[in-house]
BAVO-446142 format. One record per residue (C-alpha): residue number from 1; z, y, x. Coordinates in pm, whole numbers, plus 32768, in hexadecimal, padded with zeros to 4 digits. Last residue first. Layout:
// BAVO-446142
site k NUM w Z v Y u X $
...
//
This chain:
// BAVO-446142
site k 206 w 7A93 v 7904 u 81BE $
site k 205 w 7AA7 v 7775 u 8140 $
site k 204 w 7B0C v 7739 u 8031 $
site k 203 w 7C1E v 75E8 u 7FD0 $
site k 202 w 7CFE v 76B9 u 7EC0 $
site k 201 w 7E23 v 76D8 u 7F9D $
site k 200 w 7D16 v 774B u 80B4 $
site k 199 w 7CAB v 7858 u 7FDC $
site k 198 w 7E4E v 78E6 u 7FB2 $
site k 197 w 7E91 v 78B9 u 8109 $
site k 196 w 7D3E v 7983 u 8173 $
site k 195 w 7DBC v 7A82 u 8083 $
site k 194 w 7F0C v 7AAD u 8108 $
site k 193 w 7E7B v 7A9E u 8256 $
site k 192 w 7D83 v 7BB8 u 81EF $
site k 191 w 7EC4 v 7C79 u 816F $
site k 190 w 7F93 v 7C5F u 82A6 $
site k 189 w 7E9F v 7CEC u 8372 $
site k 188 w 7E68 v 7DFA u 8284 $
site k 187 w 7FDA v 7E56 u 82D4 $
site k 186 w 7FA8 v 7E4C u 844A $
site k 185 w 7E8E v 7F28 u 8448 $
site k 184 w 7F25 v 8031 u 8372 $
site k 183 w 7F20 v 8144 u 844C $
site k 182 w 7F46 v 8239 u 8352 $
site k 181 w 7E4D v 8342 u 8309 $
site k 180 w 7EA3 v 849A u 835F $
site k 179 w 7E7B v 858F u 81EC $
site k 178 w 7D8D v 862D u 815D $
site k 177 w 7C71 v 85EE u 8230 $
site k 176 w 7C66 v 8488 u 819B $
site k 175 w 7C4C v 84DB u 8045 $
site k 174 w 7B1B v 85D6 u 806E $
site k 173 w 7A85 v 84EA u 813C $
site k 172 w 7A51 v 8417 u 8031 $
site k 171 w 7957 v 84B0 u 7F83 $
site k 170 w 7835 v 8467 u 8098 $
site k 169 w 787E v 82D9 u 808F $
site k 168 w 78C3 v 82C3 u 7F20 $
site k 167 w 771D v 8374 u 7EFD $
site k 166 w 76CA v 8282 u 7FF2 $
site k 165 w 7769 v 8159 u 7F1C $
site k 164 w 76A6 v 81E6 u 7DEC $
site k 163 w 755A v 821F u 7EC8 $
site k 162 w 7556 v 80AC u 7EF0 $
site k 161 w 75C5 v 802D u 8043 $
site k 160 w 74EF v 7F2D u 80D0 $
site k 159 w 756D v 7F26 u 823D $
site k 158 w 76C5 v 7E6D u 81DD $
site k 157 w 760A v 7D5E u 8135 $
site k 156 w 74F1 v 7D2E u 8214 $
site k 155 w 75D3 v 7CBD u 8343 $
site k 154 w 75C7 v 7E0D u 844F $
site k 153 w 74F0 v 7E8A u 8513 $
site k 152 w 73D3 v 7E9A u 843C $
site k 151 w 72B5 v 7F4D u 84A2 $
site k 150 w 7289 v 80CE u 8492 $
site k 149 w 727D v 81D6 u 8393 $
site k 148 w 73F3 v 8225 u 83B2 $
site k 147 w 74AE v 82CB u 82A5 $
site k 146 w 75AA v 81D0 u 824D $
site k 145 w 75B3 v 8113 u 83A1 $
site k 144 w 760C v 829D u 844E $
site k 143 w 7734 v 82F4 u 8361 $
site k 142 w 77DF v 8194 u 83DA $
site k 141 w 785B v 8099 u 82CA $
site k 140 w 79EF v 8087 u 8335 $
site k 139 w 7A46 v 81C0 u 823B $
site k 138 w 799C v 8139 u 80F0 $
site k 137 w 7A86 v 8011 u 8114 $
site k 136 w 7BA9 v 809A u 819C $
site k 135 w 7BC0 v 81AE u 8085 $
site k 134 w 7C3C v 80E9 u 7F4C $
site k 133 w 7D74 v 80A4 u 8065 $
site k 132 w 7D96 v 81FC u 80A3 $
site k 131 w 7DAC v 82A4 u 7F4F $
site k 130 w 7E6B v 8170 u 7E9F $
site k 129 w 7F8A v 8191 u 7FF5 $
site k 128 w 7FA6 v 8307 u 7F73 $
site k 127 w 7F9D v 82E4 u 7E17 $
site k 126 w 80B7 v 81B2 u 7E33 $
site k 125 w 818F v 82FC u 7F19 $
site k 124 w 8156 v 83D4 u 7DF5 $
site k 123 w 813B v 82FF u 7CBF $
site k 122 w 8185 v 8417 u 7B82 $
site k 121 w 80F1 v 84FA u 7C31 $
site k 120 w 7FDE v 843E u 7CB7 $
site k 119 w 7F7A v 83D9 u 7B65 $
site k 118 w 7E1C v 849D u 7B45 $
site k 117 w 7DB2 v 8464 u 7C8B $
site k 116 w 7DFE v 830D u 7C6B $
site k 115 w 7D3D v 82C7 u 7B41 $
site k 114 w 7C22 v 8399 u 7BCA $
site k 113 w 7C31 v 82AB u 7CF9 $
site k 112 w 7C31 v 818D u 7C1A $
site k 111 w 7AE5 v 8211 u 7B29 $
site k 110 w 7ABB v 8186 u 79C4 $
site k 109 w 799E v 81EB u 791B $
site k 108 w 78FC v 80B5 u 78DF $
site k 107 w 7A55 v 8024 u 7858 $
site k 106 w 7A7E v 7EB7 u 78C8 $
site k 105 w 7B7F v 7F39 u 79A1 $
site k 104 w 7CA5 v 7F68 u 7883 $
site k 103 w 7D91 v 7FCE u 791B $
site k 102 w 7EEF v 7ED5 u 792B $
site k 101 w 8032 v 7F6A u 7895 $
site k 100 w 8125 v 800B u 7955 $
site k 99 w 8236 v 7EF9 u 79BA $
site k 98 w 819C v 7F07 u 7B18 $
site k 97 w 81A8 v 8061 u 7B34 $
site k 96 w 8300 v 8096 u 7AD0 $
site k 95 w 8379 v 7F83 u 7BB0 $
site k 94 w 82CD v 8013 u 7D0D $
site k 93 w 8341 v 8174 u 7CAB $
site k 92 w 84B0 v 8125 u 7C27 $
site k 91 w 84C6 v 8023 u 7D58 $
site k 90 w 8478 v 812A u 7E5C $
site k 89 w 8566 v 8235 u 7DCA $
site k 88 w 866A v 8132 u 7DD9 $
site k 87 w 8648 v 8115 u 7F41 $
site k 86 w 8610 v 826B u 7FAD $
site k 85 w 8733 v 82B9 u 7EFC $
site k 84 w 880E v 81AA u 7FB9 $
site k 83 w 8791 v 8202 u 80EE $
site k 82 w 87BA v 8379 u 80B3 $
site k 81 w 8925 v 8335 u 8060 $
site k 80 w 895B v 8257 u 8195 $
site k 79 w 88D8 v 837B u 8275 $
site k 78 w 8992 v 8480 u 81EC $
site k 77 w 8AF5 v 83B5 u 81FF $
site k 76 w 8AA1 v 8369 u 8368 $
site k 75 w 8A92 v 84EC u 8374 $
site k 74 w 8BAF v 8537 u 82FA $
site k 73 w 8C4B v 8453 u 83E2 $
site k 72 w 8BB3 v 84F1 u 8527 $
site k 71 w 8C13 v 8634 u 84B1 $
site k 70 w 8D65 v 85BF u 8445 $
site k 69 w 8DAA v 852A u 85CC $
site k 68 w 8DED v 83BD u 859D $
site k 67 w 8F04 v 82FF u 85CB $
site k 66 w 8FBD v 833F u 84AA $
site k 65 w 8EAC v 8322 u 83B7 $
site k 64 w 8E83 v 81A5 u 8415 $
site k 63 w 8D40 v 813D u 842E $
site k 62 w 8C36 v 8099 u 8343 $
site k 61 w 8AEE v 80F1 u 83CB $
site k 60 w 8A66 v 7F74 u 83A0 $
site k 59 w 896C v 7FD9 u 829A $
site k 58 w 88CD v 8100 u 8354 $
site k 57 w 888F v 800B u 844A $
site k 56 w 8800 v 7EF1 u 837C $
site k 55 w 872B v 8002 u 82AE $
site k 54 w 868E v 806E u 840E $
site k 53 w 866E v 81C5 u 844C $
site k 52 w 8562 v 827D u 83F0 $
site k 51 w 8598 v 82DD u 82BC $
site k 50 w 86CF v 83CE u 8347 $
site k 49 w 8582 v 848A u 8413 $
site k 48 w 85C7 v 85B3 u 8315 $
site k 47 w 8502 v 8682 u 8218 $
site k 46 w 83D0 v 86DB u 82E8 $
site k 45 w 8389 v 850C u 8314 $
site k 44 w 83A6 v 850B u 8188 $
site k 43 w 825C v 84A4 u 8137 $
site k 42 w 822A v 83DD u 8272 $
site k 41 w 8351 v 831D u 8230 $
site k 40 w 82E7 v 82D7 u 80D0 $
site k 39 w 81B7 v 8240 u 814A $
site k 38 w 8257 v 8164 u 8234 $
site k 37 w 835F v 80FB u 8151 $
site k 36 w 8240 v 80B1 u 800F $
site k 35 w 8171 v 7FC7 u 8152 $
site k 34 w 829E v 7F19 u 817F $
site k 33 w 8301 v 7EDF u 801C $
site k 32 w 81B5 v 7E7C u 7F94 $
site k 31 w 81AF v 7D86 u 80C5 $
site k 30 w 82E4 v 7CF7 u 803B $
site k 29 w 8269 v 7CF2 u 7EE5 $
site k 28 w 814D v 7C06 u 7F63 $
site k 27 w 8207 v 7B2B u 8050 $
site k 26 w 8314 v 7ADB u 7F33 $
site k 25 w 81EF v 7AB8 u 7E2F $
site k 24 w 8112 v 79C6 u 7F10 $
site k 23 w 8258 v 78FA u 7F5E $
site k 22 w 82BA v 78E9 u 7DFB $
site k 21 w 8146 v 7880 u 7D8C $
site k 20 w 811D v 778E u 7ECB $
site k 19 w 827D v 76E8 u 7E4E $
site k 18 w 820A v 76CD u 7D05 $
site k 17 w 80B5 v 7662 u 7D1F $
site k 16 w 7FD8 v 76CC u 7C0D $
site k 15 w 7E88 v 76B9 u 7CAD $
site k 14 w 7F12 v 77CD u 7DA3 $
site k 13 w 7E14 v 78A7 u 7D68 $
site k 12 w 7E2F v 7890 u 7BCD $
site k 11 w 7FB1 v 78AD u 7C0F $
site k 10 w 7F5D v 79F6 u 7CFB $
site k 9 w 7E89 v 7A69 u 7BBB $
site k 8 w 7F8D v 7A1A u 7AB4 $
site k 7 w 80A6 v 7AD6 u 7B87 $
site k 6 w 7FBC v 7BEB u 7BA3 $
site k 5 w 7F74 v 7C33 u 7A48 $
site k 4 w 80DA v 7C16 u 79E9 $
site k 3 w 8125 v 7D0F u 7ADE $
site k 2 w 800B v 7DFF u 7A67 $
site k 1 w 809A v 7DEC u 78F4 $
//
């Protein structure tokens, strides 16, 4: 399954350290986490702004029913119930797709955003961060290097696109209009110095 998959490539990484492995897992799953709480915040941001309270805060609302008004109580009680929800709804998602079996990518035909597409309703919020995320890369190449009959002006790799990657780059707008893209600067952040971590373990050089 995928989180078999991953643990053997973060091990592979890590040259089989231990403590890098653990560490590399921890960090990993807790940027899953994040990036899931975000998205799921977003998603549910008509419903109610509970989500977006803190889960410390929510978690210390333990007062005494006597001294509180039984508005103000009932809805302390609210807020710790969505918490909780929220919270195992999060780890029935995340665990349920990484128990699913891996896909096989070796397949010609296979196509991830198709694959996504098709299982957003069984992954909402996953389907969300997978749309975005599969987008960045098409998305950062500007319209005007693809079509332009000019000189290089950027390195040679990003300025050669092949009409498959132009074809992505044209398609994809359709995914981002749908819905506002998340600022998710901070989060990808995190993920290049996960990856730089992981190289430098090894001895590379990025």
């Amino acid at each position: 399954h995928k989180e078999r998959f991953l643990n053997f490539a973060i091990k592979l990484l890590c040259d089989n350290d231990e403590e890098k492995v653990d560490e590399a897992k921890k960090n990993i799953r807790a940027l899953f986490d994040k990036m899931y709480d975000e998205y799921n915040n977003i998603s549910n941001n008509g419903i109610s702004q509970i989500s977006s309270l803190p889960k410390s805060q929510v978690a210390d609302m333990e007062v005494d029913s006597n001294d509180v008004d039984p508005y103000e109580l009932c809805s302390i009680q609210y807020k710790k119930l969505v918490r909780k929800e929220e919270t195992t709804e999060k780890r029935i998602e995340v665990d349920r797709y990484l128990m699913e079996q891996c896909v096989d990518v070796d397949d010609p035909n296979f196509d991830i955003l198709t694959w996504w597409k098709t299982n957003s309703s069984r992954f909402k919020i996953l389907s969300m961060i997978a749309r975005d995320v599969l987008a960045i890369l098409v998305s950062i190449v500007a319209s005007e290097f693809a079509f332009s009959t000019g000189g290089c002006v950027v390195d040679p790799f990003r300025s050669s696109l092949i009409p498959k990657t132009i074809e992505a780059l044209i398609c994809t707008q359709n995914w981002l209009r749908s819905t506002p893209i998340v600022d998710m600067r901070s989060c990808l952040d995190e993920i290049e110095y996960l990856e730089s971590d992981m190289e430098e373990s090894r001895g590379l050089t990025i």
